[in-house]
N, C-alpha and C positions, 0 to 999 in steps of 0.2 A: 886146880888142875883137873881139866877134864879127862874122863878115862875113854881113849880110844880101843874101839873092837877091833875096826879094818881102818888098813891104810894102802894103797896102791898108789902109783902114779896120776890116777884119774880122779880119784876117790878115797873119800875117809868118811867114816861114821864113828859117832858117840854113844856113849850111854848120857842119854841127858836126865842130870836128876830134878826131880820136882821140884817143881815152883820159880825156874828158868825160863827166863823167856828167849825165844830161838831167834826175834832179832827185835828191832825198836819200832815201838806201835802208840798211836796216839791214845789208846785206851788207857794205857798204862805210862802214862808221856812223865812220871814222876823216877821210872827207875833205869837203872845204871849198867847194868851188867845183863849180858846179853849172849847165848852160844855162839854168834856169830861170829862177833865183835873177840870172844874169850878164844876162842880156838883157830882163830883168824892169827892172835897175839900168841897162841901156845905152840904153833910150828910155824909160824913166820912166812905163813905165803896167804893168798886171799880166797877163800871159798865161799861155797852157794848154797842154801839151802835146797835140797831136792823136792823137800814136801815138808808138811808140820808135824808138830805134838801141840797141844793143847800147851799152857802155862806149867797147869799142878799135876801133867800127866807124865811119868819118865821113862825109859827105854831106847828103843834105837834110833837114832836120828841118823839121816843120810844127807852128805855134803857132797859137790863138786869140788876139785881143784883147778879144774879145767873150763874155761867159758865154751868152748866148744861140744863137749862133753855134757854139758846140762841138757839142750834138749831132746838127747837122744835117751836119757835116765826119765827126765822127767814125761817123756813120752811114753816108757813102761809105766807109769802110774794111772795116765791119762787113759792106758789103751786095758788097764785093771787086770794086768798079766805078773805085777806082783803080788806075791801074797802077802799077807801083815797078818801076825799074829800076834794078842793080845791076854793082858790073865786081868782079872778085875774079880774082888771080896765083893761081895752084894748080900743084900737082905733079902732074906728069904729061899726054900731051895724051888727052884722052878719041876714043877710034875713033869715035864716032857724032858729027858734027861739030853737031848741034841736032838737041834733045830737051826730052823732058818729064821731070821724074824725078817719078814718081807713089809716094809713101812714104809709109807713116802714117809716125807722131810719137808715140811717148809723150809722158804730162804727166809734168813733174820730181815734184810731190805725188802725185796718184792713181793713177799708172803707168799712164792709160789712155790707147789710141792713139785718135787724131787723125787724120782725112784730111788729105794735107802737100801741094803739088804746085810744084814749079819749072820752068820753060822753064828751057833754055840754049842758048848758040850761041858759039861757037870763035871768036873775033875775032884771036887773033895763035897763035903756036907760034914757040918756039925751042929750042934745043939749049944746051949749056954742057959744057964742057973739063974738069967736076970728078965725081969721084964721090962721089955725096953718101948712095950707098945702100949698100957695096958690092958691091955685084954686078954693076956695069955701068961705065965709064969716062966715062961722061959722065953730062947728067942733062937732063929735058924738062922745060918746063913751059910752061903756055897763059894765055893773057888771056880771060877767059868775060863774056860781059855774060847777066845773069840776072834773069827776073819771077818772081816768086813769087806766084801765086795766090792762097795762102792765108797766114796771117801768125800761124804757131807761134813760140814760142821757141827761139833759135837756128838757125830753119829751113834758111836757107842752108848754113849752118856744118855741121848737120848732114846735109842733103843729100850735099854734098858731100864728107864724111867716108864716108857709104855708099856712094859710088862708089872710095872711098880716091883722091880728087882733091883731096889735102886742101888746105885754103888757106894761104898760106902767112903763119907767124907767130899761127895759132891755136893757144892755148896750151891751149885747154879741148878741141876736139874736132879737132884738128891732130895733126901728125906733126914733135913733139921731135927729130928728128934734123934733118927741111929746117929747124926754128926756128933749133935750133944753130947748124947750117951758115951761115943765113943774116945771122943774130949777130956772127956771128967775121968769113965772108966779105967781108960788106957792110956791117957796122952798121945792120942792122937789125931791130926786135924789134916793128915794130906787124904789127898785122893789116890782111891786103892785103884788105879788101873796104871799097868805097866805095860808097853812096848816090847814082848820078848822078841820076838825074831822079824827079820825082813827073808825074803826069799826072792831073788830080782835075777837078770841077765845082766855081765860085763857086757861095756859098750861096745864093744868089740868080737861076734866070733858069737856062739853058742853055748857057754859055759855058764852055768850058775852059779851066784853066791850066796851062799845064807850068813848072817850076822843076826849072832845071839846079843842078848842081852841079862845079867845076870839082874834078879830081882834086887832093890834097894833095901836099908836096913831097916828102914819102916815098914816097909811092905813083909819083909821075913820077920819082924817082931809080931806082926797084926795073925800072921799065920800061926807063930806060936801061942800068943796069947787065946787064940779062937780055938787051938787046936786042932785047925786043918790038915 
């Protein structure tokens, strides 16, 4: 059962949890289940995805209920008049406590760069008794809450990779050693970036909606065990 935040006549959003994929894609042409296909069958009428989440990434997702209704949502996305807001564990704390990280993006097909742009801003920092690199006896890592401007492919993920801030449990543009570590340490193997909020305009009228999203239980475990 998926857990709905918002529901209207026009619109519902989820908290989608990791490792879901948001509909069926030839990459993954071996699995089953799918938020479209699940939430399509958990209130009984047929919805659209408005934009994505990653696979192993969780938080809000936003549907249509309405075919007419999509391009006027998906055109707040297009036109980057929503906000997305983001929490991601990462390695290491970054010296500049908020910033913008201004990067193109290659495309994966045409390898052509992309204007990329991310805020971020330092929300926790801690320390740890392991060496996970070695060359140092302990190891840092921060809690970042993150807008994304713009909305590339893996943008975050890779952001955050060019600052070698990597997130932790990113298997694609991550650092295999902190995955390891945190594997064996803690049992755990998802990716720490969550979806907390959307900030968007009803299709209709002038009124704003935020839909939160409450952090997962992996992601509230990985906070206590770090002590964020």
């Amino acid at each position: 059962m998926l857990e709905i935040l918002y529901e209207d006549e026009n619109l519902i959003a989820i908290n989608k949890p990791s490792g879901l994929l948001v509909h069926r894609t030839s990459i993954a042409a071996e699995e089953t289940v799918f938020a479209v296909q699940t939430l399509r069958d958990q209130i009984g009428q047929r919805v659209s995805p408005v934009h994505r989440l990653d696979r192993p990434t969780s938080g809000v997702l936003l549907f249509s209920k309405r075919d007419e209704i999509l391009p006027l949502l998906k055109a707040q996305f297009m036109d980057r008049t929503v906000e997305k807001t983001y929490l991601a564990i990462v390695r290491g704390i970054p010296e500049v406590k908020a910033a913008m990280i201004d990067y193109p993006l290659t495309t994966e097909r045409s390898n052509k760069k992309q204007e990329a742009r991310t805020s971020y801003k330092v929300i926790a920092e801690t320390e740890i008794p392991f060496n996970t690199t070695g060359r140092y006896p302990t190891s840092r890592y921060a809690l970042l809450e993150l807008k994304p401007e713009t909305g590339r492919t893996h943008q975050i993920r890779r952001h955050l990779a060019h600052l070698r801030h990597y997130i932790i449990g990113d298997k694609k543009h991550g650092d295999n050693k902190q995955n390891q570590f945190f594997e064996k340490q803690f049992e755990m193997g998802n990716l720490l970036l969550h979806a907390k909020s959307l900030k968007l305009k009803l299709p209709f009228g002038e009124e704003s909606l935020i839909i939160e999203a409450d952090i997962p239980s992996h992601f509230q475990k990985t906070l206590m065990d770090l002590n964020l």
